[in-house]
C-alpha positions in Angstrom: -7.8 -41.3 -37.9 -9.4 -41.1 -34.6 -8.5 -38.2 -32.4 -9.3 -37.1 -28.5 -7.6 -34.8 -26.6 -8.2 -34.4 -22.4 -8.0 -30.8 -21.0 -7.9 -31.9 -16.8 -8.0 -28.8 -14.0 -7.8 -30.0 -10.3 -9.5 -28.0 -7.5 -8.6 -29.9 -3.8 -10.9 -33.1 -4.4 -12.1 -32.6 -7.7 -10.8 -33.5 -11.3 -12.5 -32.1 -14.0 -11.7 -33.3 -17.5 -12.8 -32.0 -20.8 -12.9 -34.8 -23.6 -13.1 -33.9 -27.2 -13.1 -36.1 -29.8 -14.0 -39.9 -30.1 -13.4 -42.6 -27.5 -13.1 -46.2 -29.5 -10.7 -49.1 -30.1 -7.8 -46.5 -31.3 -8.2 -43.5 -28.4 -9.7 -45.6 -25.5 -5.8 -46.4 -24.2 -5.3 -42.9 -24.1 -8.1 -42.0 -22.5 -7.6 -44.7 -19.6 -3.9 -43.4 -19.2 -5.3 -40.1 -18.9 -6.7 -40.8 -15.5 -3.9 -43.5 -14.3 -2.6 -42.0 -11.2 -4.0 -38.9 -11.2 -7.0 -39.9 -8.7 -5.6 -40.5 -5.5 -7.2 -37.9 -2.8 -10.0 -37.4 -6.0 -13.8 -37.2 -5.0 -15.3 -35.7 -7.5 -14.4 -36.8 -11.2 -16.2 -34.6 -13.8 -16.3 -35.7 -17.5 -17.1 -32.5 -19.6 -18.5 -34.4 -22.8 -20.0 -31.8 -24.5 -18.1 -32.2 -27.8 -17.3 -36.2 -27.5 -18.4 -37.5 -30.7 -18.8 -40.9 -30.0 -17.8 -43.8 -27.4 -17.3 -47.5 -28.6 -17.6 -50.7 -26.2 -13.7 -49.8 -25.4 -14.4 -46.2 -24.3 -17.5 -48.2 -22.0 -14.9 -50.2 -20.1 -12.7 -47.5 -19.4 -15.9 -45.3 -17.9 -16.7 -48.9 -16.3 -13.7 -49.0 -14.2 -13.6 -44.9 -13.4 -16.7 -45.6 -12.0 -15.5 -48.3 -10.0 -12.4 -46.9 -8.2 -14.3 -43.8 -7.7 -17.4 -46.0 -6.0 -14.6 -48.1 -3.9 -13.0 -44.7 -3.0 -16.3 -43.4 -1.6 -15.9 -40.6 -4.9 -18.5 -40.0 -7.8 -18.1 -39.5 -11.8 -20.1 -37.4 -13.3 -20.7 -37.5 -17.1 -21.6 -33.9 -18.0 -23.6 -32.9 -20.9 -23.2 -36.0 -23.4 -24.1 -35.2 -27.1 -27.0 -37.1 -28.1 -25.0 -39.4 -30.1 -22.9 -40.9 -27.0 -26.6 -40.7 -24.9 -27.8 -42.7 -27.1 -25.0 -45.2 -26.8 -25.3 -44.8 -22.9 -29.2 -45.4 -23.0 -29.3 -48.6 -25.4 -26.1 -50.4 -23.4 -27.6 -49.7 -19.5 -25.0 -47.4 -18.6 -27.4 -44.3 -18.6 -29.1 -46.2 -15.2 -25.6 -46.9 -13.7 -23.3 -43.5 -14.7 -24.4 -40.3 -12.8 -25.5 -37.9 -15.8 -26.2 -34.5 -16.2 -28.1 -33.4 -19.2 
């Protein structure tokens, strides 16, 4: 049974969310509807990901479009502190060269 939970703390324009746990077919709902509504006035969307386990292709297309309405609302995301495990997964599908990433 797949598991994530998403600890979110606001401060003015910036969201920060801590994600534990594994983003993939079963969780990847969740974690969209985490951020539905929630980033209007947002610049700054921080993605703690220090204890995410793992991220499928469905976990990609939800980072996909946070990075898209953050781009078209002139806001970044910032992937914090992937494990190596989801690195990995960001290096061999491209996303490493579009996601901002800090080791």
């Amino acid at each position: 049974m797949s598991t994530l939970s998403v600890t979110k703390t606001k401060d003015n324009e910036t969201l920060t969310a801590k994600v534990t746990g594994r983003i993939d077919t079963t969780t990847s709902p969740q974690f969209d509807s985490e951020f539905k509504g929630e980033l209007s006035g947002i610049k700054k969307l921080i993605l703690d990901f220090t204890e995410v386990e793992y991220i499928s292709s469905s976990g990609l297309r939800v980072l996909l479009s946070l990075h898209k309405t953050m781009t078209a609302s002139d806001g970044q995301l910032i992937i914090c502190k992937p494990t190596e495990m989801v690195l990995e997964v960001f290096d061999v599908t491209g996303f490493a060269d579009l996601l901002n990433i800090e080791k």
